[in-house]
One Martini backbone bead per residue (centre of mass of N, CA, C, O) as a GRO file, in nm:
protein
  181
    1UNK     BB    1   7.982  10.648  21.133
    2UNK     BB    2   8.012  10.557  21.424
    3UNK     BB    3   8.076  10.228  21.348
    4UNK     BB    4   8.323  10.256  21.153
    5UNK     BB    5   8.501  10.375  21.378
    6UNK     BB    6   8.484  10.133  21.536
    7UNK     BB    7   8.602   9.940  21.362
    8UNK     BB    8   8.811   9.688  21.313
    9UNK     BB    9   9.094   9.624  21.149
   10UNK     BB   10   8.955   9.314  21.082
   11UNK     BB   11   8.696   9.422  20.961
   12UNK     BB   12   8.860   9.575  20.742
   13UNK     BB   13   8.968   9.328  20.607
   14UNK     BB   14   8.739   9.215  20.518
   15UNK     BB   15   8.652   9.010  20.225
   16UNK     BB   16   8.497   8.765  20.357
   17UNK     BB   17   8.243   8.525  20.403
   18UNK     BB   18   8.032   8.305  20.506
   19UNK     BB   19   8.011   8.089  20.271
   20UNK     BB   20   8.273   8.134  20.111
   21UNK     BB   21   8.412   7.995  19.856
   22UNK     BB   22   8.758   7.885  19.793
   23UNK     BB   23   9.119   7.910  19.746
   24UNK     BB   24   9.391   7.757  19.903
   25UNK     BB   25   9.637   7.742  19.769
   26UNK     BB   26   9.696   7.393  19.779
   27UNK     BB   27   9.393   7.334  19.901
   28UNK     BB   28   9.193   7.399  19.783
   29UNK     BB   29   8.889   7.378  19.816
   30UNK     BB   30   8.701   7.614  20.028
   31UNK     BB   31   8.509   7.672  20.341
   32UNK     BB   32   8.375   7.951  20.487
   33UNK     BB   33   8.253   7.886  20.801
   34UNK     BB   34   8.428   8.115  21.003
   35UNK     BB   35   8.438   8.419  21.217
   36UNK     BB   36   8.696   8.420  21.449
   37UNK     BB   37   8.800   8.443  21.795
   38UNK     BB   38   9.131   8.349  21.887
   39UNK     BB   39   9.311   8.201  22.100
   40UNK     BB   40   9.715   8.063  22.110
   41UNK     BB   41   9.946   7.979  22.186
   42UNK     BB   42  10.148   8.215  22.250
   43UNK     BB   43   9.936   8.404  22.279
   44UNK     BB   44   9.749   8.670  22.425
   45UNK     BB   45   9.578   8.756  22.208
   46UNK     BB   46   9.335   8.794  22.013
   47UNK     BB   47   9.207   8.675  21.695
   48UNK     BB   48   9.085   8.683  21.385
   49UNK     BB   49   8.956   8.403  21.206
   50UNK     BB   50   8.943   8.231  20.914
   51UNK     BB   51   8.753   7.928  20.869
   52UNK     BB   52   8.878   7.657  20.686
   53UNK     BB   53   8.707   7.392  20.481
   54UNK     BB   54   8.849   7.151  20.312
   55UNK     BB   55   8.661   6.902  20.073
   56UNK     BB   56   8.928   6.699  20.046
   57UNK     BB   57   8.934   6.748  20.440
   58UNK     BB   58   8.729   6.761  20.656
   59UNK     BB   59   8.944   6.718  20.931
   60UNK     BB   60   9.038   7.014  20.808
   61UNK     BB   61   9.150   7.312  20.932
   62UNK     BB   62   9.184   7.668  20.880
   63UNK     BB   63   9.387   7.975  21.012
   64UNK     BB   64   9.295   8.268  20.939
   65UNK     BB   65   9.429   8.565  20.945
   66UNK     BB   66   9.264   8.861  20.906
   67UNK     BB   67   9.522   9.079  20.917
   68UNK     BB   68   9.674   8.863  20.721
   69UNK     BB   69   9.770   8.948  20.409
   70UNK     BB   70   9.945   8.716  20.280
   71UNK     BB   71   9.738   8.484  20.340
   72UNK     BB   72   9.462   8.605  20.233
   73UNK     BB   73   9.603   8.663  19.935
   74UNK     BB   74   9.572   8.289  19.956
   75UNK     BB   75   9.281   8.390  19.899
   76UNK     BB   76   9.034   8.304  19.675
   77UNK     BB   77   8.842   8.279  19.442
   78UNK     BB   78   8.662   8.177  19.241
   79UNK     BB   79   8.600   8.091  18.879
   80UNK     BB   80   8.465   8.126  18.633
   81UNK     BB   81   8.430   8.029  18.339
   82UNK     BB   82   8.499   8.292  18.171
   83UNK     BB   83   8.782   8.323  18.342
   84UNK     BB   84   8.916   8.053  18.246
   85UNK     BB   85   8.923   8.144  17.947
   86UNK     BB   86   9.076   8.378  17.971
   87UNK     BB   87   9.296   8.276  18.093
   88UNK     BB   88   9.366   8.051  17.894
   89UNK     BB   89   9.415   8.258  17.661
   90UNK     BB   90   9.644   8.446  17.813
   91UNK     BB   91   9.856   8.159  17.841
   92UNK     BB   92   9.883   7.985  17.689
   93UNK     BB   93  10.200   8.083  17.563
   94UNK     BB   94  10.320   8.035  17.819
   95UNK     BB   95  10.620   8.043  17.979
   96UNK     BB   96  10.912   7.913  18.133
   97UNK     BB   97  11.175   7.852  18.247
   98UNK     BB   98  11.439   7.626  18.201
   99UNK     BB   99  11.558   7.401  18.449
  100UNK     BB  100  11.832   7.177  18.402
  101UNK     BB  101  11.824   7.139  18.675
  102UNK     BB  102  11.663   6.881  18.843
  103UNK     BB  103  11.665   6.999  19.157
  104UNK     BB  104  11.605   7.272  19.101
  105UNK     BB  105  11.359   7.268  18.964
  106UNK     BB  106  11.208   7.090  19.230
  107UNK     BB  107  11.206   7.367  19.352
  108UNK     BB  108  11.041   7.527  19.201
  109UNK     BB  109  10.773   7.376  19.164
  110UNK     BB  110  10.686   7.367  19.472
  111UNK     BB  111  10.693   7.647  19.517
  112UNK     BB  112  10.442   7.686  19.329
  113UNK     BB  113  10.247   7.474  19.434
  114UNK     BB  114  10.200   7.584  19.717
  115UNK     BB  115  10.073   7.842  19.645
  116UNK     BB  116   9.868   7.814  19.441
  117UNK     BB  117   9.904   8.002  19.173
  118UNK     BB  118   9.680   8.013  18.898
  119UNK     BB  119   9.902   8.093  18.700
  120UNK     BB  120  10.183   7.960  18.796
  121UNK     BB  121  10.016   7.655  18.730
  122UNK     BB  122   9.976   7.716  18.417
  123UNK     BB  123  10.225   7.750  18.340
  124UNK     BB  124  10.370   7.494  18.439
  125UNK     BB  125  10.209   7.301  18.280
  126UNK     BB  126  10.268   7.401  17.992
  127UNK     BB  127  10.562   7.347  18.011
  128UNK     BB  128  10.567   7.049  18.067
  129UNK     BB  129  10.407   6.959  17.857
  130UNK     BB  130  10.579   7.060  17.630
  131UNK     BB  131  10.828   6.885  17.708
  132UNK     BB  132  10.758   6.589  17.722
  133UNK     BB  133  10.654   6.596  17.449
  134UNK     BB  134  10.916   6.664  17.296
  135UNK     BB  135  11.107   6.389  17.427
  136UNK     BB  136  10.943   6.201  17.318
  137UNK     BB  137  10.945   6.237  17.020
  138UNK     BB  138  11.290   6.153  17.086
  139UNK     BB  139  11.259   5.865  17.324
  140UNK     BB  140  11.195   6.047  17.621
  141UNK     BB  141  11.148   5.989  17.922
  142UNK     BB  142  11.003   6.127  18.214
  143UNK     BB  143  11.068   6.240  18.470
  144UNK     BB  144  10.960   6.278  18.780
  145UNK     BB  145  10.950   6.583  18.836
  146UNK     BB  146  10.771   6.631  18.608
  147UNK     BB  147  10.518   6.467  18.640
  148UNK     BB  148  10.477   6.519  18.934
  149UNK     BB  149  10.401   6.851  18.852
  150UNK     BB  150  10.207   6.805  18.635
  151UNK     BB  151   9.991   6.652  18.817
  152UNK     BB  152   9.955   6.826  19.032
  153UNK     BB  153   9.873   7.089  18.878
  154UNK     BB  154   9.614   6.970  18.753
  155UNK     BB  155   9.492   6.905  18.957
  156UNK     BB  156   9.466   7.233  19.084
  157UNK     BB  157   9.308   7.308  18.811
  158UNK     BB  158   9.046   7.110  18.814
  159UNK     BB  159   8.977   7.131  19.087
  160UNK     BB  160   8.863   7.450  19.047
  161UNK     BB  161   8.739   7.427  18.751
  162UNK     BB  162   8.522   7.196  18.846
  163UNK     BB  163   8.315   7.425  18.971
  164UNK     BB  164   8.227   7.556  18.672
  165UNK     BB  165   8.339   7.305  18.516
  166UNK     BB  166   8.331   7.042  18.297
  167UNK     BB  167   8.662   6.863  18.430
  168UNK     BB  168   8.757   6.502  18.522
  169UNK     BB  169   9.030   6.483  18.312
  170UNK     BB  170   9.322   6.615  18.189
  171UNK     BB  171   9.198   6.571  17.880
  172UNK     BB  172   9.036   6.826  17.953
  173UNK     BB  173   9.235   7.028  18.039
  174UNK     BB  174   9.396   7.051  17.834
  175UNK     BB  175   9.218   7.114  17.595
  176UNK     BB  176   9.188   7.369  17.703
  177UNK     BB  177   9.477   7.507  17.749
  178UNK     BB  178   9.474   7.484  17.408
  179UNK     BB  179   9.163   7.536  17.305
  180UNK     BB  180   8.958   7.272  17.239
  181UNK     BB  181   8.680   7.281  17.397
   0.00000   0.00000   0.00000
């Protein structure tokens, strides 16, 4: 109990631990390498900071704050296999509603893809992909925003999803997300 009491408010909302997988925003799988406290120019105390390796940049380094819930709350874990069966059956359908100024658009799916929350980038997936189809259909070339962020949007559910299941390009990707897999 006496332990307990003790603990620092970075132990307590300690989610993750050393070695463990995550997906951090945008920035794709990351390896929880350490966890310690740093002072940073500008700081007079240490705070206690998750140290994340990217792995497809391994000379990238980020250090989130173990105290602030809303970076923390950007790292996620992996989802199993189960699990994103679960997701794509569940969002199969959704869609986002669709912004017809090209600028516009274009500034919320950055917004979606930075954040790199995995709900809201395969909504987006799914919609970009099924206006480009209805498009085509009609003899339109899709814009660069949207195949752009299609691209971007599939990359980043791929390589999340291919730490769990054989998933290795977009037309693996798409098959699942329409359920053919």
């Amino acid at each position: 109990m006496k332990n307990e009491q003790m603990m620092s408010k970075e132990e307590a909302l300690r989610t993750f631990c050393i070695g463990d997988c995550v997906i951090y925003r945008a920035e794709g799988i990351c390896d929880v390498v350490d966890i310690r406290r740093e002072t940073f120019i500008g700081r007079d105390e240490a705070l206690e900071y998750y140290i994340l390796s990217p792995r497809n940049d391994p000379n990238s380094t980020f250090y989130v704050p173990v105290a602030n819930e809303e970076l923390v709350s950007l790292m996620r874990p992996l989802l199993t296999r189960e699990e994103i069966f679960a997701l794509c059956d569940e969002l199969r359908d959704a869609r986002m509603d669709w912004i017809v100024e090209s600028r516009a658009r274009n500034v919320k799916f950055r917004e979606i893809l930075s954040i790199g929350d995995r709900r809201q980038v395969l909504v987006l997936v799914n919609t970009v992909k099924e206006r480009i189809a209805e498009n085509e259909k009609i003899g339109k070339k899709p814009g660069s925003t949207d195949s752009g962020a299609l691209r971007r949007g599939a990359k980043l559910l791929r390589d999340e999803f291919s730490a769990a299941m054989d998933i290795s390009c977009d037309e693996e990707l798409f098959a699942l997300l329409d359920g053919k897999e």
